[in-house]
mmCIF file of the C-alpha atoms, coordinates in Angstrom:
data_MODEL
# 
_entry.id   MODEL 
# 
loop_
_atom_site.group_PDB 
_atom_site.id 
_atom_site.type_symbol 
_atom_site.label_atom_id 
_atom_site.label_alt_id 
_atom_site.label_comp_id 
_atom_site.label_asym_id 
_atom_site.label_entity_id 
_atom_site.label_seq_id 
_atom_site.pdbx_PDB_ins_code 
_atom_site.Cartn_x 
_atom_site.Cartn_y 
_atom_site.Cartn_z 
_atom_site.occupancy 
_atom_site.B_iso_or_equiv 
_atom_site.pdbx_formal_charge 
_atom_site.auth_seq_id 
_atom_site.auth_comp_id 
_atom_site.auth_asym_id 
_atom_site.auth_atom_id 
_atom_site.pdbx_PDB_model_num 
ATOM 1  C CA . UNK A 1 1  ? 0.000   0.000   0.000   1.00 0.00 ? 1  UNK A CA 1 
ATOM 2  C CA . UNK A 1 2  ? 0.797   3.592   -0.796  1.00 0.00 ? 2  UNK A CA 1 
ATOM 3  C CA . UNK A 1 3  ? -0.555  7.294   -0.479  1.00 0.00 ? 3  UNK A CA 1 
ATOM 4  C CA . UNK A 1 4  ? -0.497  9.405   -3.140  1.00 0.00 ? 4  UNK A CA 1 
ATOM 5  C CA . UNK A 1 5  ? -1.856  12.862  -4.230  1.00 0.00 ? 5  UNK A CA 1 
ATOM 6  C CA . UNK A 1 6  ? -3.690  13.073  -7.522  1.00 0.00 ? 6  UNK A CA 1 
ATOM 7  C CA . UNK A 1 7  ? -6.332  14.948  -9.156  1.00 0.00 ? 7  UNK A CA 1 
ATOM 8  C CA . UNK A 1 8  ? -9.428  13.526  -9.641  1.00 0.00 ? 8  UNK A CA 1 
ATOM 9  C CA . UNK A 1 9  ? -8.998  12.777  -13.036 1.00 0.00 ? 9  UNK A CA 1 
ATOM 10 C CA . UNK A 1 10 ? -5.910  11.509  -12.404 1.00 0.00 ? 10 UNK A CA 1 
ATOM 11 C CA . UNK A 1 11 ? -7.839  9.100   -9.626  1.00 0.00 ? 11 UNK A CA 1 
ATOM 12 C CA . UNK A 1 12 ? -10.169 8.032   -12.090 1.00 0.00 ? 12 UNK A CA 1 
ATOM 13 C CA . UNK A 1 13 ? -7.713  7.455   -15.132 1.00 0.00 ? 13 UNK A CA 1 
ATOM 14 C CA . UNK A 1 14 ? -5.692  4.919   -11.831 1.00 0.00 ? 14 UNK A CA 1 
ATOM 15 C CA . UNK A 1 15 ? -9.077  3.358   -10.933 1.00 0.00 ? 15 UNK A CA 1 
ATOM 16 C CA . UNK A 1 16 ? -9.731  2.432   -14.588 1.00 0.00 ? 16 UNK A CA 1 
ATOM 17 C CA . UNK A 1 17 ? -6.030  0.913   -14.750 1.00 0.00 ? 17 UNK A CA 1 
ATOM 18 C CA . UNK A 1 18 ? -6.334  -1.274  -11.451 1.00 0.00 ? 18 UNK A CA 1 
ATOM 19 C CA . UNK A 1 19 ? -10.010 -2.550  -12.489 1.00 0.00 ? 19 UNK A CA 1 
ATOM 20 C CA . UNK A 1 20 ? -8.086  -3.904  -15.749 1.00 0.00 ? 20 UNK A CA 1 
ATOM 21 C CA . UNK A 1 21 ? -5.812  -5.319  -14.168 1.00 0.00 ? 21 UNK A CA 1 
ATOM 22 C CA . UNK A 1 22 ? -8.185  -6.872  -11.950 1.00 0.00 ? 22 UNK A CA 1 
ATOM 23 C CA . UNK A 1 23 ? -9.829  -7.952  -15.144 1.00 0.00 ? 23 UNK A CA 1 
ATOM 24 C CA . UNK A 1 24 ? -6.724  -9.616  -16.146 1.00 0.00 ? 24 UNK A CA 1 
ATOM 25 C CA . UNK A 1 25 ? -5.905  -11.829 -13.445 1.00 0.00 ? 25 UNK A CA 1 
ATOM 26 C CA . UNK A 1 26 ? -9.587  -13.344 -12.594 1.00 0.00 ? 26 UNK A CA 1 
ATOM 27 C CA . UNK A 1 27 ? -9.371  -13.917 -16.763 1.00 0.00 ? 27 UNK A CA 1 
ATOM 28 C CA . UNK A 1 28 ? -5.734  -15.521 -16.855 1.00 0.00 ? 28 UNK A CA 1 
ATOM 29 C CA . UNK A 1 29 ? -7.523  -17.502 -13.776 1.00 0.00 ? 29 UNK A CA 1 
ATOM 30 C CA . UNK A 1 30 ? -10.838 -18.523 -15.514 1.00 0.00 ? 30 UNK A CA 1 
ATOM 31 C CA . UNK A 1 31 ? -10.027 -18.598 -19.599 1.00 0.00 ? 31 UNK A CA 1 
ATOM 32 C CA . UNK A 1 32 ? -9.826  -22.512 -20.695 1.00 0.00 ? 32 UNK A CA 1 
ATOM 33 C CA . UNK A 1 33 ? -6.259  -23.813 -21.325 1.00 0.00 ? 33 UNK A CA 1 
ATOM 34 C CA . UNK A 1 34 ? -4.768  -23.090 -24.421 1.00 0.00 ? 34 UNK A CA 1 
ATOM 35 C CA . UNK A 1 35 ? -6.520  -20.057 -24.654 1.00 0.00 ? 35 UNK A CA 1 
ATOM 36 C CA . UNK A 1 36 ? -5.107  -17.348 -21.948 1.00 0.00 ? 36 UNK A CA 1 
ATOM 37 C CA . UNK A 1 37 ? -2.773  -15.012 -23.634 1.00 0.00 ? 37 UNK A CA 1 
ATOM 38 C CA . UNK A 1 38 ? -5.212  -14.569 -26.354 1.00 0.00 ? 38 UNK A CA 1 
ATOM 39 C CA . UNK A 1 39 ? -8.305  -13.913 -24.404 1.00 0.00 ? 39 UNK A CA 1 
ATOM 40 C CA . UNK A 1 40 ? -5.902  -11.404 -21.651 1.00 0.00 ? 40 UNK A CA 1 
ATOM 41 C CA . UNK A 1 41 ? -4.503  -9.888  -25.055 1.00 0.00 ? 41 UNK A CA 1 
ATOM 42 C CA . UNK A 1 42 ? -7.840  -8.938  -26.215 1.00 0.00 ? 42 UNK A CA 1 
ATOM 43 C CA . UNK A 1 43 ? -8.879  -7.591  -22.649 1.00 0.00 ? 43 UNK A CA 1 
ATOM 44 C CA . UNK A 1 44 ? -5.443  -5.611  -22.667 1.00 0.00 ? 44 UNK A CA 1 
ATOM 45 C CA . UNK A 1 45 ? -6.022  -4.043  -26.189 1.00 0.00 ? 45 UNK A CA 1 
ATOM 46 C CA . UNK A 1 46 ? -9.215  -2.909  -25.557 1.00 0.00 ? 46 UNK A CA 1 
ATOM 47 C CA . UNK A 1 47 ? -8.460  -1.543  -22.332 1.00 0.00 ? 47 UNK A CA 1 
ATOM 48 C CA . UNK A 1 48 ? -5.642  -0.058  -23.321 1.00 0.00 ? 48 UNK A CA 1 
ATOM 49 C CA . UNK A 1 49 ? -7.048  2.413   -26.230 1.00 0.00 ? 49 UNK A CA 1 
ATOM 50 C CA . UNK A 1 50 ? -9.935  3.031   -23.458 1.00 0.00 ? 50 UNK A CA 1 
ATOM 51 C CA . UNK A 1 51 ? -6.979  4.178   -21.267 1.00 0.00 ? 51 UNK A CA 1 
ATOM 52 C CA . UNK A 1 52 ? -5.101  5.789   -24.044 1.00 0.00 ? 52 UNK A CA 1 
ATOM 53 C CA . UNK A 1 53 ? -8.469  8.306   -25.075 1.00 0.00 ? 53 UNK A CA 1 
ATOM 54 C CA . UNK A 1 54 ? -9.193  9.017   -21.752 1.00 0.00 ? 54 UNK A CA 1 
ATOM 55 C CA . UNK A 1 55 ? -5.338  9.932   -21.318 1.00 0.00 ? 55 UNK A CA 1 
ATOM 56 C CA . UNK A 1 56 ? -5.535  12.353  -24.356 1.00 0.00 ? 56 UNK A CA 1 
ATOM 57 C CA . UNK A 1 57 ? -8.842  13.273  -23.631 1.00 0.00 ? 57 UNK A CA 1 
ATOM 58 C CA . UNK A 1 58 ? -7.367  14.560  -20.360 1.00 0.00 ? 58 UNK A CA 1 
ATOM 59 C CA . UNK A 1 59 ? -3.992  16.148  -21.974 1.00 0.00 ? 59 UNK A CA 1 
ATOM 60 C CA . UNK A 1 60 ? -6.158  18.403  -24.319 1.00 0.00 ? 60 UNK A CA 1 
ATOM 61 C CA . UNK A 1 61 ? -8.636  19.550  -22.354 1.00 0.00 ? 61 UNK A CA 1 
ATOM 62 C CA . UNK A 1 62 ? -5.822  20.784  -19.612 1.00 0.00 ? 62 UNK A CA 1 
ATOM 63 C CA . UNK A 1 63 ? -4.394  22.626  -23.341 1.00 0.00 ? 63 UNK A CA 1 
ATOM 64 C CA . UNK A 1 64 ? -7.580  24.286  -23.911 1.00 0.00 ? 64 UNK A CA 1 
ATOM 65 C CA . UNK A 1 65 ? -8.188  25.175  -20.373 1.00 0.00 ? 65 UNK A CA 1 
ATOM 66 C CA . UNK A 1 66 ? -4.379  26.996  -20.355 1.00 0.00 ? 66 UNK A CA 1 
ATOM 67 C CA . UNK A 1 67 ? -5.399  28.828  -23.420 1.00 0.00 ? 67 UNK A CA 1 
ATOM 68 C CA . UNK A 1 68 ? -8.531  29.677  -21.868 1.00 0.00 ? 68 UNK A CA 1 
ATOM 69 C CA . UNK A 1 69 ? -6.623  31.263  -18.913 1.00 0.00 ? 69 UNK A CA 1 
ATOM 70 C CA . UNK A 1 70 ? -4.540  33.187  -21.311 1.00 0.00 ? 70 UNK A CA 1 
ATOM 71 C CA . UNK A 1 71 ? -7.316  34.616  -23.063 1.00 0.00 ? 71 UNK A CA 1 
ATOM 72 C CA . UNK A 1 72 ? -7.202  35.087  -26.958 1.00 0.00 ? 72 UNK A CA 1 
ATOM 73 C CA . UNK A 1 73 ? -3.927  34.964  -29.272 1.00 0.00 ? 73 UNK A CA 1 
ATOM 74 C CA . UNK A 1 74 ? -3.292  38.753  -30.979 1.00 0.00 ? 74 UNK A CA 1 
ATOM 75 C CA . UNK A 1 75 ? -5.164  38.983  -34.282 1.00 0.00 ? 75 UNK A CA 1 
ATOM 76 C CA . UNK A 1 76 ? -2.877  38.762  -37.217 1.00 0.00 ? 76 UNK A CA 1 
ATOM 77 C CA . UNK A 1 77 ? -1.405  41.442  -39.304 1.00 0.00 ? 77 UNK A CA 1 
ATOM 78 C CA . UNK A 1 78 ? -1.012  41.750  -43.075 1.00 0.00 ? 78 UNK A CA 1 
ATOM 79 C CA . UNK A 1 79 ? 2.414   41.826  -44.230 1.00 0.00 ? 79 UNK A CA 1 
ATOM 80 C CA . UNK A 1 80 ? 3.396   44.903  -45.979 1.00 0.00 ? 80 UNK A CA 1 
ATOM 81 C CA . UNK A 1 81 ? 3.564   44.756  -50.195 1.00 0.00 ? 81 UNK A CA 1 
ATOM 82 C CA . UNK A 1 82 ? 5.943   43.311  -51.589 1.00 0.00 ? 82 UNK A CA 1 
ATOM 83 C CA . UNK A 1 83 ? 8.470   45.081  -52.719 1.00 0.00 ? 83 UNK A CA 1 
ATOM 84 C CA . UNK A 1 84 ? 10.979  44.792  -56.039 1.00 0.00 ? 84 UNK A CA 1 
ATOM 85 C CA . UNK A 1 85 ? 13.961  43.902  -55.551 1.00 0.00 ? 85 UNK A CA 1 
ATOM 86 C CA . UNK A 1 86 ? 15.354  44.214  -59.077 1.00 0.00 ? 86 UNK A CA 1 
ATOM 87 C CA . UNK A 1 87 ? 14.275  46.383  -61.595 1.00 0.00 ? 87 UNK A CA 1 
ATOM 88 C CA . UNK A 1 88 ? 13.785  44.626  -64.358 1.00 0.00 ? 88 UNK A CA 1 
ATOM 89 C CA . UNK A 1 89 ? 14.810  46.971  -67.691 1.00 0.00 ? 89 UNK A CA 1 
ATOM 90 C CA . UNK A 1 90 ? 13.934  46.126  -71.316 1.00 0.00 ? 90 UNK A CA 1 
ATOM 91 C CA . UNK A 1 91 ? 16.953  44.280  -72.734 1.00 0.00 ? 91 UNK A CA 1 
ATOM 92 C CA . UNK A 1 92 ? 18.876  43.431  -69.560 1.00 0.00 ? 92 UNK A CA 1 
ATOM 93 C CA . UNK A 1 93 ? 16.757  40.141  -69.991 1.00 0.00 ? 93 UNK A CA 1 
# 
């Protein structure tokens, strides 16, 4: 056992990562023989990209809330005209 401080989100993204692994073991327990490492593998897969989205669910939300914070960018500007650089003369072609 250990303490740790964590958001909630946080809390929930470790809560979702321990029930899988609960998941895992009573399946690696129960699955018929010859058949464990493919029926954890498809547990672990699709627990994984559930953990995955709800990690970068989590990583751009806490983007958009720091922009939010910062309030909006400048507006652009138009770039001045462009300007020759050489003066192209009649016969100097």
């Amino acid at each position: 056992m250990f303490t740790v401080e964590v958001t909630e989100s946080q809390a929930a993204l470790l809560r979702r990562v321990l029930a899988l692994s609960e998941e895992l073991d009573e399946l690696a327990l129960s699955a018929p023989d010859g058949t464990v490492f493919d029926a954890c593998e498809a547990v672990v897969i699709s627990g994984g990209h559930e953990v995955q989205q709800r990690l970068l669910t989590d990583a751009v939300a806490r983007r958009i809330e720091s922009a939010e914070k910062r309030g909006r960018r400048c507006d652009s500007v138009a770039a001045v005209e462009p300007r020759r650089i050489v003066d192209r003369k009649p016969g100097n072609w």
